[in-house]
C-alpha positions as CSV (number, residue, x, y, z in Angstrom):
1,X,121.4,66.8,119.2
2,X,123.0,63.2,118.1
3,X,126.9,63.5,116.4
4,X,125.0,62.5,112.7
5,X,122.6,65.3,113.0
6,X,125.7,67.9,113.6
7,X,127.7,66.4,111.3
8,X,125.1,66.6,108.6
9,X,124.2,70.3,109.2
10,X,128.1,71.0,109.0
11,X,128.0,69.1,106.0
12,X,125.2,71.2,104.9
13,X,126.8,74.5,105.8
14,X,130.1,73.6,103.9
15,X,128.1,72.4,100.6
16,X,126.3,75.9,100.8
17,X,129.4,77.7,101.5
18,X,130.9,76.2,98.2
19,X,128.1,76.5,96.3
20,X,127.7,80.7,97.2
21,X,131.8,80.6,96.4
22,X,130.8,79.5,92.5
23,X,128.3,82.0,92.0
24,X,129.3,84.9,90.2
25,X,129.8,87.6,92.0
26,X,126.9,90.2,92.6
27,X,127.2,93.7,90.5
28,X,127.8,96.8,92.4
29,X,125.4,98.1,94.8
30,X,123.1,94.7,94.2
31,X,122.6,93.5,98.0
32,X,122.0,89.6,98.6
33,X,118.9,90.9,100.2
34,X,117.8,92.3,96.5
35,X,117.7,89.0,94.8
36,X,115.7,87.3,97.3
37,X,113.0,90.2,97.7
38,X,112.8,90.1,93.2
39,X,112.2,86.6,93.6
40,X,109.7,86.9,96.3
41,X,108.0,89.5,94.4
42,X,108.6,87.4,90.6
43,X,106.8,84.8,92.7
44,X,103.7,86.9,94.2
45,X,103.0,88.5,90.4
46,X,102.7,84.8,89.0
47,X,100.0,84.4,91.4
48,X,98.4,87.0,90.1
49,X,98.9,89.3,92.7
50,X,99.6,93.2,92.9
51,X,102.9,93.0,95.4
52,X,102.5,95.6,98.4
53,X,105.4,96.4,100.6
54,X,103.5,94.2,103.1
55,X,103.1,90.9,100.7
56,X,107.4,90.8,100.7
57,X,107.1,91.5,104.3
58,X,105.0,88.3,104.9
59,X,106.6,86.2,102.6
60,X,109.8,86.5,103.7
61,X,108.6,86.9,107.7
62,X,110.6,90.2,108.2
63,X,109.3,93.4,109.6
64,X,107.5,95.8,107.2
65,X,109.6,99.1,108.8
66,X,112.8,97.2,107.1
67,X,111.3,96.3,104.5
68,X,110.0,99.3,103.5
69,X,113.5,100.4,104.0
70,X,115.0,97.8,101.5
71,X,112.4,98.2,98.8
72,X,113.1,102.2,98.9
73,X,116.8,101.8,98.1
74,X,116.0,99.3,95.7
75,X,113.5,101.9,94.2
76,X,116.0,104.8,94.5
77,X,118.7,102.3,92.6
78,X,116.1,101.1,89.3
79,X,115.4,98.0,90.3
80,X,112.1,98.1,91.4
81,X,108.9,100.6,90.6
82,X,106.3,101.4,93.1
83,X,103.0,102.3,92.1
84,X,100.2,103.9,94.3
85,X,97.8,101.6,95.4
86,X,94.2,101.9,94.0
87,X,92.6,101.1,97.4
């Protein structure tokens, strides 16, 4: 790796680092991991589709078991309601 690409991912690491320090900060019990899998799932409705535990789990390339996992807690906490499937 050349000196100008590390010095432009370090730049990139301290512009995100002062960008997440001027964000607000998260209510209580919301987990970083909670906004991303809303938007991933916001995302997946607009294209018309019926978000399964597995959809999040491709989208966001992360293993179904902890994914399952997150979506329960965020189930168990409001944010998020999970309906039988139809299949």
């Amino acid at each position: 790796m050349t000196n100008e690409k590390v010095k432009r991912m370090l730049d990139a690491c301290y512009q995100a680092k002062r960008i997440r320090e001027l964000l607000p900060p998260l209510p209580q019990g919301v987990m970083p991991s909670y906004i991303q899998y809303m938007d991933t799932i916001q995302k997946l409705e607009k294209q018309g589709i019926q978000v399964k535990v597995s959809d999040v789990s491709d989208a966001l390339s992360l293993p179904r078991p902890g994914v399952t996992r997150t979506v329960k807690d965020m189930e168990t906490k409001g944010y998020v309601k999970k309906f039988a499937s139809a299949e």
